[in-house]
Structures are given as structure tokens and as C-alpha cells.
C-alpha positions in Angstrom: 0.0 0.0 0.0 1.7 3.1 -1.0 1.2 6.2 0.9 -1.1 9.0 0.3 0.2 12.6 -1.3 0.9 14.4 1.5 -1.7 17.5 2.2 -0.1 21.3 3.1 -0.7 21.7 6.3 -0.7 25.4 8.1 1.2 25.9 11.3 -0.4 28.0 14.0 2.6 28.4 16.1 6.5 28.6 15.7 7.7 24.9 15.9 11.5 25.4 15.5 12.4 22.6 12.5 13.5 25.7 10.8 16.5 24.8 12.5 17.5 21.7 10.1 19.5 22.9 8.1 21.6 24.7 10.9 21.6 21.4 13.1 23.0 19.5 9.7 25.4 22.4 8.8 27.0 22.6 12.3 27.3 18.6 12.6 28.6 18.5 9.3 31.5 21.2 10.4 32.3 19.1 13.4 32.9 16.3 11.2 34.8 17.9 8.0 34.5 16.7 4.6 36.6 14.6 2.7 37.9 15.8 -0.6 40.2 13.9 -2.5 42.2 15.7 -5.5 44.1 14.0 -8.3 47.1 15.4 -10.1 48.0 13.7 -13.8 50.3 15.2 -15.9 54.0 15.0 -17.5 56.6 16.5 -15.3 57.1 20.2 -14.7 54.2 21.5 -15.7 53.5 23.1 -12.4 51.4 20.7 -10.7 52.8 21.2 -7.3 53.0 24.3 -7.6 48.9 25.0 -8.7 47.7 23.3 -5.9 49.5 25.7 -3.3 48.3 28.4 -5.2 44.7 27.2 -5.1 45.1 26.6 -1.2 47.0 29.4 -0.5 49.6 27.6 1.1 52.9 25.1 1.1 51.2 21.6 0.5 53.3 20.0 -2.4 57.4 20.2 -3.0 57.9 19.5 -6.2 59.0 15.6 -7.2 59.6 15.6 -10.6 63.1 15.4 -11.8 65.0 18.6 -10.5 67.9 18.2 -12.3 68.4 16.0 -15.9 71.3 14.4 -15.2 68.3 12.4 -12.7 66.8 9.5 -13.1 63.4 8.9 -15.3 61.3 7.2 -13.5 60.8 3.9 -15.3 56.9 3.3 -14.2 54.1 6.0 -13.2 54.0 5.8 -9.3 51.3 7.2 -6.8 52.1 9.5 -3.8 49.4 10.6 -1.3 49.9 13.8 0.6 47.3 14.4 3.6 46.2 17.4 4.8 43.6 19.2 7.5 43.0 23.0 6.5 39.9 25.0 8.5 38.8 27.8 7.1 35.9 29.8 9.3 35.1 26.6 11.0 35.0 24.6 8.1 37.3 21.4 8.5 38.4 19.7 4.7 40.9 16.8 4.8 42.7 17.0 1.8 44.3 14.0 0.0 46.4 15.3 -2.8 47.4 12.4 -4.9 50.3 12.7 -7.2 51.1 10.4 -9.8 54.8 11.1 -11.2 56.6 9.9 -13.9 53.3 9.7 -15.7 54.3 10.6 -19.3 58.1 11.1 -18.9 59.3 7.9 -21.0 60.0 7.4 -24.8 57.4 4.5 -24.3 54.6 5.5 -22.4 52.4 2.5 -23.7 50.1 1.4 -20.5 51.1 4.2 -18.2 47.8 5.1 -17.1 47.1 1.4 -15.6 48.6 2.4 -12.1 46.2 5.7 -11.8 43.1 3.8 -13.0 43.6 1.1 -11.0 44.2 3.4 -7.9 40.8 4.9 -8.5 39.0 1.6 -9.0 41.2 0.3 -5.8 40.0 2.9 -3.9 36.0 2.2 -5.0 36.3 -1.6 -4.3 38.2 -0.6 -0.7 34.6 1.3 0.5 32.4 -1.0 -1.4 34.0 -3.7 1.4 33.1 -1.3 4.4 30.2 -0.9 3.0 29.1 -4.8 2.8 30.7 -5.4 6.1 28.0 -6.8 8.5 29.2 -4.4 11.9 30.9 -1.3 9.9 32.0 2.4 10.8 28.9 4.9 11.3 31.1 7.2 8.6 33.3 5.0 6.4 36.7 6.7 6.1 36.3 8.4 1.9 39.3 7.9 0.1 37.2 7.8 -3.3 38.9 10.3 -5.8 36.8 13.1 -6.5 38.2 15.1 -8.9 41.3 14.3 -11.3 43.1 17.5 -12.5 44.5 16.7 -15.9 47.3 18.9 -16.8 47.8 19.6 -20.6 51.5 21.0 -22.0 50.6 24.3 -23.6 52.2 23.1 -27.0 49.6 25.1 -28.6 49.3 21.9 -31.4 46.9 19.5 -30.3 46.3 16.3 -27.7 49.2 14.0 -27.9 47.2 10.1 -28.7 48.4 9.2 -25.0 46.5 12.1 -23.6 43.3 11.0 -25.4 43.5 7.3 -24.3 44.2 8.4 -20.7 41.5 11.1 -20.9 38.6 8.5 -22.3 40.1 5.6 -19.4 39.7 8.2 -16.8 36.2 9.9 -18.0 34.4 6.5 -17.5 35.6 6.0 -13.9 36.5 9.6 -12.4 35.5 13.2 -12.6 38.3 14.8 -14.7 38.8 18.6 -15.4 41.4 19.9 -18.6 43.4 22.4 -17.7 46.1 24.2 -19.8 49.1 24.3 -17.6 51.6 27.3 -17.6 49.1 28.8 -20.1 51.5 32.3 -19.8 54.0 30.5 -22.5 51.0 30.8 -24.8 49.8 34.5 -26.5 46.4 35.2 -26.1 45.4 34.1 -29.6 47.5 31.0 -29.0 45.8 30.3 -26.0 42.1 30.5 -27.4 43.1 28.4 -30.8 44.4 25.7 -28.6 41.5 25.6 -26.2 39.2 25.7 -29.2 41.2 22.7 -30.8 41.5 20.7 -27.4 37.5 21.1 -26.5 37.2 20.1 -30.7 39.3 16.7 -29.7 37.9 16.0 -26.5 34.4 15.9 -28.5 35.1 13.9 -31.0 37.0 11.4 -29.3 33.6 11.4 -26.7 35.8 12.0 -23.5 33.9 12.6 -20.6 34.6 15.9 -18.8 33.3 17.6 -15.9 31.0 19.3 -15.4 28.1 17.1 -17.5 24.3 17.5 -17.4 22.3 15.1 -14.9 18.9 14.6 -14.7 18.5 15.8 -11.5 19.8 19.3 -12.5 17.7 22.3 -12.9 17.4 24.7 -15.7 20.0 27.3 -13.7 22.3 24.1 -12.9 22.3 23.4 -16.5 23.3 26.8 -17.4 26.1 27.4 -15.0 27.5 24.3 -16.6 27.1 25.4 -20.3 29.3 28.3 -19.2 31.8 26.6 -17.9 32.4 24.0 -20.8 32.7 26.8 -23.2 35.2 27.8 -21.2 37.5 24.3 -21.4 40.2 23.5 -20.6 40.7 26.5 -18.2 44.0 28.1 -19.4 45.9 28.5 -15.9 49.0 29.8 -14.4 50.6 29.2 -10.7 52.3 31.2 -8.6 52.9 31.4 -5.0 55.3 34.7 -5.2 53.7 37.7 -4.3 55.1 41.4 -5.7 54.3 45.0 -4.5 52.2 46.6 -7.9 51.7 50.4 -6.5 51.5 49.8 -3.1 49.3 46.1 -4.1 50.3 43.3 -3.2 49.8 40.9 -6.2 50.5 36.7 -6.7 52.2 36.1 -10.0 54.9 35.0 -12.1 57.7 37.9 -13.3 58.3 36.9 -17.5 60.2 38.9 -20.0 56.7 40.6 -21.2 56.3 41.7 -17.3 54.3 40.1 -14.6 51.4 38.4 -14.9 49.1 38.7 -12.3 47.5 35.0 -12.0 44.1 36.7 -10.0 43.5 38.9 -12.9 40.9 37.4 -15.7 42.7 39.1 -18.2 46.3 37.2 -17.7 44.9 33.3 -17.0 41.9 31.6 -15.9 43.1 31.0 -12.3 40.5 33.0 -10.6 37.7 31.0 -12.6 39.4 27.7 -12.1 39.8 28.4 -8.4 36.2 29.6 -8.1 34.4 27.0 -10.0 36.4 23.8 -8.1 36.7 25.3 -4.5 33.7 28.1 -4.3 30.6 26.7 -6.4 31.1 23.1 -7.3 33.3 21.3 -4.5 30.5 19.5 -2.7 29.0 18.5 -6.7 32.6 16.9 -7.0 32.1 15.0 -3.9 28.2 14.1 -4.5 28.8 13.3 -8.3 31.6 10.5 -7.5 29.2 8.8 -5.1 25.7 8.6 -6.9 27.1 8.6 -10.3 30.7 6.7 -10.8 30.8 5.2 -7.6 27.2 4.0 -8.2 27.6 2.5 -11.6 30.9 0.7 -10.1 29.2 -0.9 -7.2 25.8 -1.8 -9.2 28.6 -3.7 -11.6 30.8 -5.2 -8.8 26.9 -6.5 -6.8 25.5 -8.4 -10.2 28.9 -10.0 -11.2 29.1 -11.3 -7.3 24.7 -12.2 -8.1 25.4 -13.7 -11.2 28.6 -15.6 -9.9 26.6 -17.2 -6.9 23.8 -18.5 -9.3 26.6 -20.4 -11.7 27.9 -21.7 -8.1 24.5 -22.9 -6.8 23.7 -24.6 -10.5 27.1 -26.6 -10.2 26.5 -27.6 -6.8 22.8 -28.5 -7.8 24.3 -30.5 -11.2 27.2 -32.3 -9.0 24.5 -33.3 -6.3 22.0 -35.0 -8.7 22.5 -38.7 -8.2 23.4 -40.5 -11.7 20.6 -42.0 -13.8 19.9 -45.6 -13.7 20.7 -47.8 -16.6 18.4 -50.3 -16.4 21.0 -53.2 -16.0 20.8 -56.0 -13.1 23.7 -58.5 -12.1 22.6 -61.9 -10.9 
């Protein structure tokens, strides 16, 4: 018996369930969120150096190869930084997940197989807390919810690597282009290549966030057409800060002058920052449960279904007792 559409009811008095939404915000404070970021790209393209310019701090030293005469790494590896930041009461805990040597060798045939399988580890990892009988009240979310691919501003095209990484990683992970260093490019540079890399990620049908949903309104839907005109977001990193009359300003000092990474003109670090940190962090979070974490647990529950049935038939077939052949022995 289904139950009956509920009725609007008037109050006559102040009854105080106004207060939800406080009562969830401040327990969700005292617990923090999880937010796991990872970084893919070839070495020296900044990646290190982005993310302490997005959180306005020292989280990453560089470990790409500081000097040539050092040694390529011969396999792409994973590294996991951890950090707590607060910021006006809000707690994040912040895995930054680095994945160097990605992209370094001559050969870089299967080099993406230790970052997807780190994502699909980590899936299978809170599917088994999940299924476990007495588990945690808040399973510990090490799920990756964003991967930050960084692109060399060559100003050509995708290199055939990138494209087979990008389309591995769009089915399992959300993954956000961005141009890195985007300050080696002119302006008209920087637009052609943008233009040619949103033309590539298209045809190739690679996945990028952000992507319509059904459950997304009309002004959801909007925000994101924005943004993907906007792919990949052409960015530049900087944690040095110069006096400009009397200002102080973040940015990187070039033979053209200094370009000031907060202002729209130079880069699209103020948009990038914005849209991943001010407007779409808890989407990231949200989208990687109900959507990839979904369609890889709904997978992972009917191949362990439709591998118990196979079991039960053999056991079923192997206790049958054999048919009789008529015979008799005197």
C-alpha cells in the first residue's frame, strides 16, 4: 500500500524545524569533509605548484626530476599527501594524490594502468566497508573526486596518449582539462588551442566535468554550459607575491612583465579556483558517489549475483544422483 500525497498543512505556532538545516550544517562542520584531488600530468608543468596556489599555502614540493642528469622514473608511481585546513570553522581533509613519472618515458604505452587502478582500488576498498556486517557509522572516503588533468601548452593538439588516458579516466573519475603554464601561450594562441582541445575531446567522446544530470535544474544546466565553453581552463601558478603600486599581487615575473595570475585578463586562475573550490566542491564530492561510484558498485553486486547463481547450479548438477541404466547382475 503506497502512501497518500501528503496534504499542506498550516502551522499556527513557531515549531523550530526551521532549525535543520543549521543542526546539519553545524554537525557537518564538526565532522569535515573529505575531498580527494588527483594530479595527472608530465613532469614540470607546475602541478605542485597549482595546488599551493589554489590553497594558498605550502602543501606539495615538487618531485619531478629537479635536475636532468636524474633519473626517469621507469613506471608511473602514486604518492598521497594528507592534509587538515579549517577555514571559518569549516574542517576539509585533503588527499592530494600525485602520480609522477606519468608521461616522462619514450614509451609510455600502458602508463595510465597504475592511476586507473588506484581509482577503481580505492572504490572496491569502500564497497568492502560498505558490505561489512558491523561497519564504521562514517566509512573513512578515500574515493577520488576530482582528477586534475594537466595539458602541455604546445599550442598543437592532444598528444594520442593524452586522449587514451583522458577516455580511461572519463568513465571512472570526474576529470577537469586544464592548460598548464598557459602564460607560455599569447592570447590568440591560447584560445586556438582551447578551441582545438575542447574540438578533440568531443570527438574522441571523452567525458569531462562538469556534465548534465537529470537531477539538474534549468539554472544548474546553465552554469554548466558556461563553464564548458570555457574548457580546458588556461591557468597559471604562482605562489610569489610582488608590491604593484603599493598592491600586493601573486604572479609569475616573465620577459613581457608580470602576470598577475588573480586577474581574468592574464589566466583563468580566478575562474578555475572559483568554479572547483567556491561553487562546485560539494557536486565533486556528491557526483563521484551517486554517479561513478554507483555504476561501479551496481557492476561489482551483479557479477558477485550472477557468480553465486553459476555456483548454486554446479553444486545443484554435481549433487543430482546418476541416472539408472536399467542393468541387473545376478
Amino acid at each position: 500500500m503506497s502512501a497518500p500525497e501528503p496534504t499542506p498543512t498550516p502551522l499556527h505556532g513557531y515549531v523550530g524545524f526551521d532549525t535543520l538545516t543549521k543542526q546539519a550544517e553545524l554537525k557537518m562542520m564538526r565532522r569535515g569533509f573529505h575531498f580527494n584531488v588527483m594530479l595527472v600530468g608530465q613532469t614540470g608543468l607546475g602541478k605542485s605548484t597549482m595546488i599551493n596556489t589554489l590553497f594558498a599555502s605550502r602543501m606539495l614540493e615538487s618531485k619531478g626530476r629537479m635536475d636532468p642528469s636524474d633519473e626517469i622514473r621507469q613506471t608511473t608511481s602514486i604518492t598521497i599527501d594528507s592534509h587538515v585546513v579549517i577555514e571559518n570553522g569549516v574542517k576539509l581533509k585533503l588527499n592530494l594524490i600525485d602520480t609522477p613519472g606519468y608521461g616522462d618515458l619514450i614509451n609510455n604505452e600502458h602508463c595510465w594502468e597504475p592511476i586507473v587502478k588506484y581509482i577503481k582500488d580505492q572504490y572496491s576498498i569502500y564497497l568492502r566497508k560498505e558490505l561489512t556486517a558491523v561497519r564504521d557509522r562514517h566509512i573513512p572516503d578515500t574515493r577520488v573526486h576530482v582528477v586534475l588533468f594537466f595539458i602541455n601548452p604546445s599550442g598543437h593538439s592532444l598528444r594520442p596518449m593524452d586522449i587514451q588516458v583522458l577516455k580511461k579516466l572519463g568513465d571512472i573519475a570526474n576529470v577537469i582539462p586544464v592548460i598548464a603554464k598557459a602564460d607560455t601561450l599569447t592570447l590568440e594562441e591560447r584560445q586556438l588551442f582551447k578551441e582545438r582541445v575542447r574540438a578533440e575531446l568531443q570527438s574522441n567522446g571523452i567525458r569531462v566535468y562538469p556534465f548534465d544530470h537529470e537531477d539538474y535544474d534549468e539554472e544548474d544546466r546553465a552554469l554548466n554550459s558556461q563553464v564548458q565553453a570555457m574548457l580546458p581552463f588556461a591557468v597559471v601558478g604562482s605562489t610569489k607575491v610582488y608590491d604593484v603600486n603599493g598592491m600586493p599581487v601573486r604572479g609569475r615575473q616573465t620577459r613581457c612583465g608580470l602576470v598577475n595570475i588573480e586577474d581574468p585578463s592574464h589566466c583563468e586562475f580566478v575562474q578555475f579556483r572559483n568554479f572547483l573550490l567556491r561553487t562546485n566542491l560539494h557536486d565533486l564530492i556528491e557526483t563521484t558517489s551517486t554517479t561513478y561510484y554507483e555504476s561501479f558498485r551496481s557492476k561489482q553486486l551483479l557479477a558477485l549475483k550472477e557468480s553465486s547463481v553459476k555456483q548454486q547450479q554446479h553444486q545443484q548438477q554435481y549433487q543430482q544422483p546418476a541416472p539408472s541404466t536399467g542393468a541387473s547382475y545376478a
